[in-house]
mmCIF file of the C-alpha atoms, coordinates in Angstrom:
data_MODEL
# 
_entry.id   MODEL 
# 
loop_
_atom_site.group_PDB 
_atom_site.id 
_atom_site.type_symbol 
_atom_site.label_atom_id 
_atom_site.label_alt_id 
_atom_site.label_comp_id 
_atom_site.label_asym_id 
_atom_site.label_entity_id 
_atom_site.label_seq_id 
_atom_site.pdbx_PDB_ins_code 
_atom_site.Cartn_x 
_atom_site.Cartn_y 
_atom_site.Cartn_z 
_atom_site.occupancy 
_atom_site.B_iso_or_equiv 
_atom_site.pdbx_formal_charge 
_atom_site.auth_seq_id 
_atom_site.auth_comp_id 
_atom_site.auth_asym_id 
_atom_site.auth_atom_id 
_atom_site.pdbx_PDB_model_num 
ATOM 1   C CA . UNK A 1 1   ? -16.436 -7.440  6.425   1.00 0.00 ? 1   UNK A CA 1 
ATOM 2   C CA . UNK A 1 2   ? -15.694 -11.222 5.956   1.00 0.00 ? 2   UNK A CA 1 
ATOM 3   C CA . UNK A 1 3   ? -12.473 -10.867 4.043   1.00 0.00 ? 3   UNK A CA 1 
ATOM 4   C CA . UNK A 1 4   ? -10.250 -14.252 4.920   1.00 0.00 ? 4   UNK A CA 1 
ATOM 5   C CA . UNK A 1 5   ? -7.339  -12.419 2.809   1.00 0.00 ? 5   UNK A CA 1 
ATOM 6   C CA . UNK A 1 6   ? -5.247  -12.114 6.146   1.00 0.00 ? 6   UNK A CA 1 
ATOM 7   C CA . UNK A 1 7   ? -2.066  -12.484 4.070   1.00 0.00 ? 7   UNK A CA 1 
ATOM 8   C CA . UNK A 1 8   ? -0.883  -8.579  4.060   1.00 0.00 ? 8   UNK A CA 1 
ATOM 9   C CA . UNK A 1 9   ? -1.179  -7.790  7.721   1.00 0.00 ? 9   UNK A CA 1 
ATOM 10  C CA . UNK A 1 10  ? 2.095   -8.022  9.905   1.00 0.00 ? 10  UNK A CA 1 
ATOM 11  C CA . UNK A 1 11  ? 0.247   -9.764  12.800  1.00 0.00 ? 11  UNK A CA 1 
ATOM 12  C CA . UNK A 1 12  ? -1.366  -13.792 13.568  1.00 0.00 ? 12  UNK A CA 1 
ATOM 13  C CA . UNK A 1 13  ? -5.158  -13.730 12.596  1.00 0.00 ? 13  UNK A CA 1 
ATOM 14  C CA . UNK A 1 14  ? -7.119  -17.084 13.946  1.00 0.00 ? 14  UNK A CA 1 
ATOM 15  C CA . UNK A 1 15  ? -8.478  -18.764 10.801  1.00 0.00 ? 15  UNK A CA 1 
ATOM 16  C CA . UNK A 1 16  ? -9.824  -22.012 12.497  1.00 0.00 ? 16  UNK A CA 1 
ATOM 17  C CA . UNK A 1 17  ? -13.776 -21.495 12.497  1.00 0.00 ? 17  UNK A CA 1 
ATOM 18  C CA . UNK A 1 18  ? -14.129 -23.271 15.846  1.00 0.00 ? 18  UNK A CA 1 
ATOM 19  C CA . UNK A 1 19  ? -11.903 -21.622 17.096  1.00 0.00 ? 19  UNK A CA 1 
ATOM 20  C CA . UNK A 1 20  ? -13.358 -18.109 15.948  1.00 0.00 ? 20  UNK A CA 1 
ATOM 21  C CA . UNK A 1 21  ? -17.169 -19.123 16.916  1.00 0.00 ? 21  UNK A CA 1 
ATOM 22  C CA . UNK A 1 22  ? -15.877 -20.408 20.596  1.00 0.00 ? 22  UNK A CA 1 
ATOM 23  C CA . UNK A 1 23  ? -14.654 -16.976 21.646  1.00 0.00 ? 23  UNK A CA 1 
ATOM 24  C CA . UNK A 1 24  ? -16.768 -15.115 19.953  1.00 0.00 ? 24  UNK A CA 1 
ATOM 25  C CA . UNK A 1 25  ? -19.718 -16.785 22.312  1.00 0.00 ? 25  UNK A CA 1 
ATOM 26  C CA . UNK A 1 26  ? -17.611 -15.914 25.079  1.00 0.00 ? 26  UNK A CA 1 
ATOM 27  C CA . UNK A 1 27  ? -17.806 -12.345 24.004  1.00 0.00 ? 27  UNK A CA 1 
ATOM 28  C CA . UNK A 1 28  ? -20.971 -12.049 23.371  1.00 0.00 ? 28  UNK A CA 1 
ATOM 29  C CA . UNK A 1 29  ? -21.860 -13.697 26.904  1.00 0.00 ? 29  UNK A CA 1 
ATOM 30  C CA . UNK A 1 30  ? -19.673 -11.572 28.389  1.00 0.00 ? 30  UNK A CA 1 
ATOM 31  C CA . UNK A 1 31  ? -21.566 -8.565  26.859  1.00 0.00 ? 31  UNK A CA 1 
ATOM 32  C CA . UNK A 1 32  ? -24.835 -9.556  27.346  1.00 0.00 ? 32  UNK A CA 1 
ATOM 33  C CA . UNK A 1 33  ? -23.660 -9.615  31.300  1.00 0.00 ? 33  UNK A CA 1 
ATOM 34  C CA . UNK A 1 34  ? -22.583 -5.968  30.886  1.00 0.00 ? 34  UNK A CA 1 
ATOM 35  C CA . UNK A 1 35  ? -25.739 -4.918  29.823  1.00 0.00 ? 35  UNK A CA 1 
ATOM 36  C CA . UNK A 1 36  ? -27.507 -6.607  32.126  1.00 0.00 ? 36  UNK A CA 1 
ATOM 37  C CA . UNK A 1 37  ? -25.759 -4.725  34.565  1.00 0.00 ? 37  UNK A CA 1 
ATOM 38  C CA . UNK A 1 38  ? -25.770 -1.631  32.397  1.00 0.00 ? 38  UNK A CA 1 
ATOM 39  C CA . UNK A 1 39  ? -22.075 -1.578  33.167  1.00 0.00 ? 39  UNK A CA 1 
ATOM 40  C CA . UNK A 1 40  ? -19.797 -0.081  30.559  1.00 0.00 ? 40  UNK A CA 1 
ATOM 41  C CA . UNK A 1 41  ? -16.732 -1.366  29.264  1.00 0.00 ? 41  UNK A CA 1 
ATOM 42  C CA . UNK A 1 42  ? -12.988 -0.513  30.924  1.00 0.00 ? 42  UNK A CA 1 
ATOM 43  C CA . UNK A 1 43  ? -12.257 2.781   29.900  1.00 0.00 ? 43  UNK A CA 1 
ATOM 44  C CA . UNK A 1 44  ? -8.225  2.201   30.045  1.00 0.00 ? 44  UNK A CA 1 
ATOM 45  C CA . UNK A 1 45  ? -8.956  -1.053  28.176  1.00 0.00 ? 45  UNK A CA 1 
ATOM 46  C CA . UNK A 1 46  ? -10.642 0.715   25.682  1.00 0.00 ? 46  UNK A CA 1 
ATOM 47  C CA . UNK A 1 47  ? -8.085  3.750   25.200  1.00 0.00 ? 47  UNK A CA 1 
ATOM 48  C CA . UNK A 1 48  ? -4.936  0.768   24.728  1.00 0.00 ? 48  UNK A CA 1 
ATOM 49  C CA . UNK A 1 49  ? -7.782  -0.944  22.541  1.00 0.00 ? 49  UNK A CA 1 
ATOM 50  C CA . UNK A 1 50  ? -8.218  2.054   20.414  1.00 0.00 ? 50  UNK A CA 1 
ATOM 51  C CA . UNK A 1 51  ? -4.573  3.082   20.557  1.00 0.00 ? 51  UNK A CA 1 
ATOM 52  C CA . UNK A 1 52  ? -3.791  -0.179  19.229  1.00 0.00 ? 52  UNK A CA 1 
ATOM 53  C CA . UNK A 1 53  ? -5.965  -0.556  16.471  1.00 0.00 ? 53  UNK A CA 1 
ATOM 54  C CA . UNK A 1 54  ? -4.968  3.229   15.251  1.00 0.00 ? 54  UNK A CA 1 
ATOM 55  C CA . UNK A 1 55  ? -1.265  1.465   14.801  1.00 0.00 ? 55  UNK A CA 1 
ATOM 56  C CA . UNK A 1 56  ? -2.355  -1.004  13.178  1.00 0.00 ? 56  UNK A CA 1 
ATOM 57  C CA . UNK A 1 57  ? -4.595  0.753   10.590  1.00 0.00 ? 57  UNK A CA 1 
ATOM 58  C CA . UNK A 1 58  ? -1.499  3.578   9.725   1.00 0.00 ? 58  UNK A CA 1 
ATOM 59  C CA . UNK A 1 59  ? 0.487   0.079   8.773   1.00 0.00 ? 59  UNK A CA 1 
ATOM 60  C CA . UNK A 1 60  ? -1.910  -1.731  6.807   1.00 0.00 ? 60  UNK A CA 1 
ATOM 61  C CA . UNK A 1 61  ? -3.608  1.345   5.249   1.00 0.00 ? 61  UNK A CA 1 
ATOM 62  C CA . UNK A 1 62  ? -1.972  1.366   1.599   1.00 0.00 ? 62  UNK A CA 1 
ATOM 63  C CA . UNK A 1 63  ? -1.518  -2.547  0.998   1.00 0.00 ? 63  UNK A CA 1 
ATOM 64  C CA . UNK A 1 64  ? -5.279  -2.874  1.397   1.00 0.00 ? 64  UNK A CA 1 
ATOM 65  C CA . UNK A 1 65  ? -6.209  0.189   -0.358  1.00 0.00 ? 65  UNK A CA 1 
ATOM 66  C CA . UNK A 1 66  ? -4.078  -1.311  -3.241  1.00 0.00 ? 66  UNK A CA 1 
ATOM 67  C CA . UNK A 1 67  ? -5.736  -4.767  -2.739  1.00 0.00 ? 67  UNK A CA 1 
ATOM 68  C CA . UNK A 1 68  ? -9.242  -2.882  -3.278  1.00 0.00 ? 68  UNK A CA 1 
ATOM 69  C CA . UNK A 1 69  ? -8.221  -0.932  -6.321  1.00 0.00 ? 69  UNK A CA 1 
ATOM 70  C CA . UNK A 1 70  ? -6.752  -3.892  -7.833  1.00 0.00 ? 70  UNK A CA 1 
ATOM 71  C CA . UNK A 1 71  ? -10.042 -5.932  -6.964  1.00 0.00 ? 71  UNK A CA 1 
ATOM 72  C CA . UNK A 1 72  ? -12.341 -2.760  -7.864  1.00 0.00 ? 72  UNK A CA 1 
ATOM 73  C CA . UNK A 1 73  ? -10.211 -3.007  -11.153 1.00 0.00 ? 73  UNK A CA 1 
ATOM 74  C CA . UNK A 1 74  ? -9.136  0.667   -10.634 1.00 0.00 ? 74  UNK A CA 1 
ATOM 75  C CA . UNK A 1 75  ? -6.075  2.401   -11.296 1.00 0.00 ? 75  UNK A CA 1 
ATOM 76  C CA . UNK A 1 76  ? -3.226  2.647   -9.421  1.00 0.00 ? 76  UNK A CA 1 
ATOM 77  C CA . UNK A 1 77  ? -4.016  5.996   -8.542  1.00 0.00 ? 77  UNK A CA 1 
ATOM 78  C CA . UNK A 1 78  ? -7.704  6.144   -8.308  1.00 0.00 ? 78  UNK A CA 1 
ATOM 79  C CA . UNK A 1 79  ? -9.028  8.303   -5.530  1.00 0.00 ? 79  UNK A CA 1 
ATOM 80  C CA . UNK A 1 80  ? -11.870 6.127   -4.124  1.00 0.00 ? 80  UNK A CA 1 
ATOM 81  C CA . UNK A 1 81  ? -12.206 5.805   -1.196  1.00 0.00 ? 81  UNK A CA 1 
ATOM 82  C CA . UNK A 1 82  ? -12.188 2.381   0.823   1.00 0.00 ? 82  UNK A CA 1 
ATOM 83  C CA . UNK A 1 83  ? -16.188 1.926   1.008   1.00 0.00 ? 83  UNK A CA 1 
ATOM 84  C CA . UNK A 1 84  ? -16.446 2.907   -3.037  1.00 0.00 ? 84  UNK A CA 1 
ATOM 85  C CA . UNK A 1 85  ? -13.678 0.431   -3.880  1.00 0.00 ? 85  UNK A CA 1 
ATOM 86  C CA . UNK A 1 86  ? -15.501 -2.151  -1.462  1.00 0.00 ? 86  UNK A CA 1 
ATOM 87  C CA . UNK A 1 87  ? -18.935 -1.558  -3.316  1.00 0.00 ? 87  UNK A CA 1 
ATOM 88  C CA . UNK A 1 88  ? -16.793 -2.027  -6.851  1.00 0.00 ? 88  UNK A CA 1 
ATOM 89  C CA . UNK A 1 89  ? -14.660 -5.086  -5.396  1.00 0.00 ? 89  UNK A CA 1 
ATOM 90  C CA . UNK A 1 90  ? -18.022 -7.111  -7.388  1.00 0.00 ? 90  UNK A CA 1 
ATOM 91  C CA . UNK A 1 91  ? -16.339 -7.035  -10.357 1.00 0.00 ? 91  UNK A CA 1 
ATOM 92  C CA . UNK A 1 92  ? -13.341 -9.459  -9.236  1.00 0.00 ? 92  UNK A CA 1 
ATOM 93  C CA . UNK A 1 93  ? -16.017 -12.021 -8.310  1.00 0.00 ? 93  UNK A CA 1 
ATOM 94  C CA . UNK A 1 94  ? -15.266 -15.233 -10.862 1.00 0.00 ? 94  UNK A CA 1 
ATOM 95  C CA . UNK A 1 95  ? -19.190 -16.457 -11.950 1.00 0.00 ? 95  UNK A CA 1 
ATOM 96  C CA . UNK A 1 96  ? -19.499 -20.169 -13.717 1.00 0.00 ? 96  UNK A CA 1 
ATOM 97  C CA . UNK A 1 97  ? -21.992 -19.804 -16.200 1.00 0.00 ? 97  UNK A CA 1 
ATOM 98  C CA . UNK A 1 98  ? -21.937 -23.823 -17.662 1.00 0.00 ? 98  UNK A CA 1 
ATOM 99  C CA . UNK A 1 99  ? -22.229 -24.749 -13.309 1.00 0.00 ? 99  UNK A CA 1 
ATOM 100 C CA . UNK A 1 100 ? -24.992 -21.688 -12.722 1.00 0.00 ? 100 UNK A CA 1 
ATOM 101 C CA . UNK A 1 101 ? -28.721 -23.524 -12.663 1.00 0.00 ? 101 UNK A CA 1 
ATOM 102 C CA . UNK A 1 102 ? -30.306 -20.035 -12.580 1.00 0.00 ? 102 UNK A CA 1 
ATOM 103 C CA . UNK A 1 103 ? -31.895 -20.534 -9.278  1.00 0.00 ? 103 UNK A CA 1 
ATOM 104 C CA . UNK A 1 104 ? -32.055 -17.191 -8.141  1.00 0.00 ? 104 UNK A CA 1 
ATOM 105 C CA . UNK A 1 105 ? -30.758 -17.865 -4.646  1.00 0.00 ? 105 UNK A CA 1 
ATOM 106 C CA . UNK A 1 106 ? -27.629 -15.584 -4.881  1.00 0.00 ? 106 UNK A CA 1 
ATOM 107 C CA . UNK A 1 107 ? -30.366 -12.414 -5.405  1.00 0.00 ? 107 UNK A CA 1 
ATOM 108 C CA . UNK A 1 108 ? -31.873 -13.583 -2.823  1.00 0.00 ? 108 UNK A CA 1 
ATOM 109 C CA . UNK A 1 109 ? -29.470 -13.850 0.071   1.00 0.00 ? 109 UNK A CA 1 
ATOM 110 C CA . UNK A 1 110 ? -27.665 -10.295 -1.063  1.00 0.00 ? 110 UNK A CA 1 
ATOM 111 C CA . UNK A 1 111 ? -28.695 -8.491  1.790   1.00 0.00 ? 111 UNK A CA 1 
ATOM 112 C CA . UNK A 1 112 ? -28.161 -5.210  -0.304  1.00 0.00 ? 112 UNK A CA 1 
ATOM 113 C CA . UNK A 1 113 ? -29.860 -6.532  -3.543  1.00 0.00 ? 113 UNK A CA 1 
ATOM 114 C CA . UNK A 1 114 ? -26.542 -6.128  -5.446  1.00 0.00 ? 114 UNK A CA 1 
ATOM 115 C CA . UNK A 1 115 ? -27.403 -8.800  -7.537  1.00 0.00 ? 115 UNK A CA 1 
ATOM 116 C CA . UNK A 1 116 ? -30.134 -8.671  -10.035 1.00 0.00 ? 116 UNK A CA 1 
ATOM 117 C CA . UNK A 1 117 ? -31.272 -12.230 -12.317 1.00 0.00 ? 117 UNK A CA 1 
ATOM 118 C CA . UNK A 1 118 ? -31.553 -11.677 -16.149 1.00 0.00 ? 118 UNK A CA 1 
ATOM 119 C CA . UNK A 1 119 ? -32.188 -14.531 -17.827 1.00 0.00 ? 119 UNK A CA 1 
ATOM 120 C CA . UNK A 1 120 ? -31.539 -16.757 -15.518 1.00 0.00 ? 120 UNK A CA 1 
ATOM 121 C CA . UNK A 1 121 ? -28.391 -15.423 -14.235 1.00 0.00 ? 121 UNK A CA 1 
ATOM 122 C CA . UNK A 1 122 ? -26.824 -13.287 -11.756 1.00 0.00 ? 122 UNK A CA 1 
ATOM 123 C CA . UNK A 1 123 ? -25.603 -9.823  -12.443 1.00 0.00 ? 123 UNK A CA 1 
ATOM 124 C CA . UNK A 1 124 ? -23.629 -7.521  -9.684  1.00 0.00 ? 124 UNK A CA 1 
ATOM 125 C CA . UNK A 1 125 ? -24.767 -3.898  -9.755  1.00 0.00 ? 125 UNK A CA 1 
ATOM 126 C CA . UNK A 1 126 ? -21.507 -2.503  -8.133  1.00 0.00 ? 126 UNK A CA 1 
ATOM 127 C CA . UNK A 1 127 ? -22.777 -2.467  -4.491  1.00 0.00 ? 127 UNK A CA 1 
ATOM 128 C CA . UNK A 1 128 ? -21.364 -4.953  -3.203  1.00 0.00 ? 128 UNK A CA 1 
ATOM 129 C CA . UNK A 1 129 ? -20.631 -5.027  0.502   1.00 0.00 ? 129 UNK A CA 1 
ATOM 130 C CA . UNK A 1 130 ? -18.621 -8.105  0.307   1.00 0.00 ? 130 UNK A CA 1 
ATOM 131 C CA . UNK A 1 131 ? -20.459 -10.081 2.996   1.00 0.00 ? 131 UNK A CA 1 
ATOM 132 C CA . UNK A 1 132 ? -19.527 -13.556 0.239   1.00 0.00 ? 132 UNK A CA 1 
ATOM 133 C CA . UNK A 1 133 ? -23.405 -14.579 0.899   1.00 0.00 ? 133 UNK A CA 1 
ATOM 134 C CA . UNK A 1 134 ? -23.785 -15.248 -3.170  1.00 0.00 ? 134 UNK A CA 1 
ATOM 135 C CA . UNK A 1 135 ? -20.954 -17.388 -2.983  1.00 0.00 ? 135 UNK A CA 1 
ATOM 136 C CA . UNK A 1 136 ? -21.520 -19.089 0.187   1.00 0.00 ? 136 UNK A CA 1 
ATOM 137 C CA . UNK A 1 137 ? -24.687 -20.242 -0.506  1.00 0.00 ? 137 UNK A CA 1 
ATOM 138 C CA . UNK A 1 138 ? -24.884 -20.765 -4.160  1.00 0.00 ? 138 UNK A CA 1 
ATOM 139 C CA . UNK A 1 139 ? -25.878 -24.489 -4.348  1.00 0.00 ? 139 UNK A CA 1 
ATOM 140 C CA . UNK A 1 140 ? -24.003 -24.757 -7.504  1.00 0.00 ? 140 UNK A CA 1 
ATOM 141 C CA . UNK A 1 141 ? -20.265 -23.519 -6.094  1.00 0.00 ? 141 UNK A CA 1 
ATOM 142 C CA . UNK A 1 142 ? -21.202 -21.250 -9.747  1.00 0.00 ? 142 UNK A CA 1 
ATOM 143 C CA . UNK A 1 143 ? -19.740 -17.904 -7.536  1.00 0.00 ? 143 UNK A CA 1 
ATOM 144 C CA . UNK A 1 144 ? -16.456 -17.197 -6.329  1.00 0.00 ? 144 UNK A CA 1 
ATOM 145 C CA . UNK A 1 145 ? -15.595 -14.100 -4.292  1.00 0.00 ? 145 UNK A CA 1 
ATOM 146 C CA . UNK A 1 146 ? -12.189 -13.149 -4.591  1.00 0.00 ? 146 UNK A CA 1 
ATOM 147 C CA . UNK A 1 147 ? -11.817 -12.561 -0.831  1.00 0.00 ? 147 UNK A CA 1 
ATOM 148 C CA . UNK A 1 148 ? -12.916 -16.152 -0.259  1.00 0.00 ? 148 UNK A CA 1 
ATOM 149 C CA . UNK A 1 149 ? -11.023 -19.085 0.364   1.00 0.00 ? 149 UNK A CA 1 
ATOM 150 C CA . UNK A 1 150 ? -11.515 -21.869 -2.138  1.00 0.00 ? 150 UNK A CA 1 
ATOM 151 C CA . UNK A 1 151 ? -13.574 -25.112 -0.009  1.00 0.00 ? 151 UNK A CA 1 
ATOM 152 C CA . UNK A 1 152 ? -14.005 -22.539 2.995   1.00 0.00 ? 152 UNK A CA 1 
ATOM 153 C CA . UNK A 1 153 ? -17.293 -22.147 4.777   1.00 0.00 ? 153 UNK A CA 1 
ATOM 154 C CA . UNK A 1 154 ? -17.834 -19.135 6.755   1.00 0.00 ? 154 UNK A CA 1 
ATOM 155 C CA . UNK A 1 155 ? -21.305 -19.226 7.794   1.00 0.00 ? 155 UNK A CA 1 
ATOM 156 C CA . UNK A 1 156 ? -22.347 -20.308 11.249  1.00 0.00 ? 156 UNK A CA 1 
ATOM 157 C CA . UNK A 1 157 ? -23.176 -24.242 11.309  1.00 0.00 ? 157 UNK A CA 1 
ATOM 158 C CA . UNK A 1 158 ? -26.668 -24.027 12.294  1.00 0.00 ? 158 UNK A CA 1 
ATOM 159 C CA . UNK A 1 159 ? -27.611 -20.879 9.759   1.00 0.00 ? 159 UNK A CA 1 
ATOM 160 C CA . UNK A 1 160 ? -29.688 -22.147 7.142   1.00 0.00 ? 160 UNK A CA 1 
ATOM 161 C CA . UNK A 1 161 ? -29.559 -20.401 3.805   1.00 0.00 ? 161 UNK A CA 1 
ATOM 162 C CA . UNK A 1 162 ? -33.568 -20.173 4.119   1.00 0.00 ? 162 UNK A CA 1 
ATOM 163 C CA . UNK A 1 163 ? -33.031 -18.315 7.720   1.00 0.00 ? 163 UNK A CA 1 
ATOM 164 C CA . UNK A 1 164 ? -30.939 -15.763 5.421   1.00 0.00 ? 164 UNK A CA 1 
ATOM 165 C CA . UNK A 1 165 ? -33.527 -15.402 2.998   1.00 0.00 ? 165 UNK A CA 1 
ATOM 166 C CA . UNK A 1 166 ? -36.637 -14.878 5.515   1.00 0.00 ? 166 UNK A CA 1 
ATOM 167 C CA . UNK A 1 167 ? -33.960 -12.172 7.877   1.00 0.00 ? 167 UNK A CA 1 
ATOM 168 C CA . UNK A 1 168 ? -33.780 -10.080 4.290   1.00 0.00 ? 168 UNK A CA 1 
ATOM 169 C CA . UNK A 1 169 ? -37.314 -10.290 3.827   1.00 0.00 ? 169 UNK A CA 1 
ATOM 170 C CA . UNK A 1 170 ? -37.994 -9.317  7.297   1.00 0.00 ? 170 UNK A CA 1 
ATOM 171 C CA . UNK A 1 171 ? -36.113 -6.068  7.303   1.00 0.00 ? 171 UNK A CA 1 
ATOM 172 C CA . UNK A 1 172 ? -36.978 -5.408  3.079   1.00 0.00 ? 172 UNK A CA 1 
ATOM 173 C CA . UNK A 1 173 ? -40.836 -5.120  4.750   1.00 0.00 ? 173 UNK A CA 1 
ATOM 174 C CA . UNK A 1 174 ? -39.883 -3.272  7.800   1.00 0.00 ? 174 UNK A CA 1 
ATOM 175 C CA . UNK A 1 175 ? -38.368 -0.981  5.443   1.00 0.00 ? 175 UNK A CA 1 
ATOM 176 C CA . UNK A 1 176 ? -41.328 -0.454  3.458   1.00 0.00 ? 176 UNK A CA 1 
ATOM 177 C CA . UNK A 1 177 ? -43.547 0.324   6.096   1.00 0.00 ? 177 UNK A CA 1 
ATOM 178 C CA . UNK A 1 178 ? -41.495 3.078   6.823   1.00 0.00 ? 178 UNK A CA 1 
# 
């Protein structure tokens, strides 16, 4: 999930992109070394890892399930459950009808075809996975995800929003001829 809303949890989160990209590529070299060497992960590291992250979830749990509700525009007492309220969290998303051109790219990048054009412009169908690719690469800056930083970029520098369009097409035909 690329949610940048950091503000609720009790511990520093890197926000610096650079930052986030540089160690990521160490982390991903450091697993591709693994499995080349078919060598699994530190089983201690994993248990303190795991131990960890269970800690952290039984802190955060309720102030992001009210975040979600609140974004899902659900009651305060709604019984969803986290991936409903994520698939609802659409209907916080702020649209600019007078900037929107119609161009169709937001339907296009939605890797989950939450978005559907009618006459010439977006609609969310309340699937939403909240991956912000309608509202990082809208040409227009017409879509804002609530979850988004305003003037924030959060896709990799050398991703092109045509690379995101031909991946979706790729797996919508792979899927097919299944």
């Amino acid at each position: 999930m690329n949610n940048s809303d950091y503000d609720h949890i009790p511990v520093p989160i890197e926000r610096d992109s650079s930052i986030i990209l540089a160690k990521a590529d160490k982390k991903i070299e450091s697993i591709i070394e693994m499995i080349k060497k078919r060598k699994k992960g530190n089983i201690i590291a994993q248990n303190i890892f795991n131990f960890t992250l269970g800690r952290l979830l039984s802190i955060t749990k309720e102030p992001i399930m009210r975040s979600m509700r609140k974004y899902a525009q659900e009651k305060e007492d709604s019984k969803l459950t986290y991936p409903q309220l994520v698939h609802l969290s659409d209907q916080s998303i702020k649209f600019n009808e007078e900037k929107c051109n119609g161009c169709g790219i937001c339907e296009k990048v939605c890797p989950v075809s939450n978005i559907k054009m009618e006459n010439g412009k977006p609609f969310w169908m309340h699937n939403c996975e909240m991956c912000f690719a309608c509202d990082e690469w809208c040409p227009q800056k017409a879509i804002h995800h609530w979850g988004k930083l305003e003037g924030k970029d959060y896709h990799h520098p050398s991703i092109k929003v045509t690379d995101i369009i031909e991946q979706r097409l790729f797996y919508e035909r792979k899927s097919i001829e299944q």
